[in-house]
N, C-alpha and C positions, 0 to 999 in steps of 0.2 A: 932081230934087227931089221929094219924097216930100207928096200932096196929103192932107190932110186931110181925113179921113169923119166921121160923125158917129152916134151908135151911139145907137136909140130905147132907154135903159134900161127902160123897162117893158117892152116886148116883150123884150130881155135878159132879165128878171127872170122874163118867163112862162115861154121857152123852157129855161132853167136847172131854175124849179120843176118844171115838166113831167117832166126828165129825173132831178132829183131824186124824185119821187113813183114813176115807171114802172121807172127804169135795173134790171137786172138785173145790173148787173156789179159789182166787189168797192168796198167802202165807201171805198178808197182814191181811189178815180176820183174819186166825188163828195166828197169832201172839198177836191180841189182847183177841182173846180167852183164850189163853195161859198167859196173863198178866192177867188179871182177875181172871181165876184160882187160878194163883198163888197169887195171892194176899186174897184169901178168905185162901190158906193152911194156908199161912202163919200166918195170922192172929186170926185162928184157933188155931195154933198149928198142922196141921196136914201134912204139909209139908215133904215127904219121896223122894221126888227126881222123876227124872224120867228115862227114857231112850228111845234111839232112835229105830224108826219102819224100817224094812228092807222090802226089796221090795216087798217080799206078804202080807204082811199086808197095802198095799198104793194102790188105784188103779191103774190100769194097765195104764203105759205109763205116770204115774209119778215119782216122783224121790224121793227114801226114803230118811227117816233121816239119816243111816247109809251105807255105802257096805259093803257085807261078802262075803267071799269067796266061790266060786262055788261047790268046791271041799268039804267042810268039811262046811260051813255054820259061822262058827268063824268071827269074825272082824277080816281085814287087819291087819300084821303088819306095812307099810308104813300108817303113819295118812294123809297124804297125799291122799293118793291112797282110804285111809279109805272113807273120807269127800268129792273127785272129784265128783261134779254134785247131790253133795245130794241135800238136803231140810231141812235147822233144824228147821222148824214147822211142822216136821213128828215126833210127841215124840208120848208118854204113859207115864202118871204119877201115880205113886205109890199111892193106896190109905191106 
């Protein structure tokens, strides 16, 4: 008979974001990381959303989740402009 564990979601959620911010490997990987996740918040109950990583927090010479502007660090007004050559499996989820 199969015992039951019990799984600390916040640390879940750090160790995820962590690998979401750093991973150098193809966007496919973390996208299932990211479904997983979300499917334990949810399931949970702990589900608080997330938001997009901007280009210091991505390693170098990838492409964040979001663009901000140079001058002030804020998101684009153009969403356009926002979203050109991001990556949206560059998140941070709320724990």
């Amino acid at each position: 008979m199969a015992r039951r564990k019990t799984l600390d979601v916040v640390e879940f959620t750090a160790q995820i974001n962590e690998v979401l911010a750093q991973s150098t490997c193809e966007s496919g990987i973390r996208r299932g990381m990211m479904t997983a996740l979300e499917t334990v918040l949810h399931q949970t109950g702990n589900y608080r959303g997330f938001r997009y990583l901007v280009e210091n927090e991505v390693p170098v010479g990838h492409a964040p989740g979001i663009n901000t502007s140079p001058v002030d660090g804020q998101h684009l007004e153009n969403f356009e402009a926002r979203f050109a050559n991001t990556d949206r499996t560059r998140v941070a989820y709320y724990a």
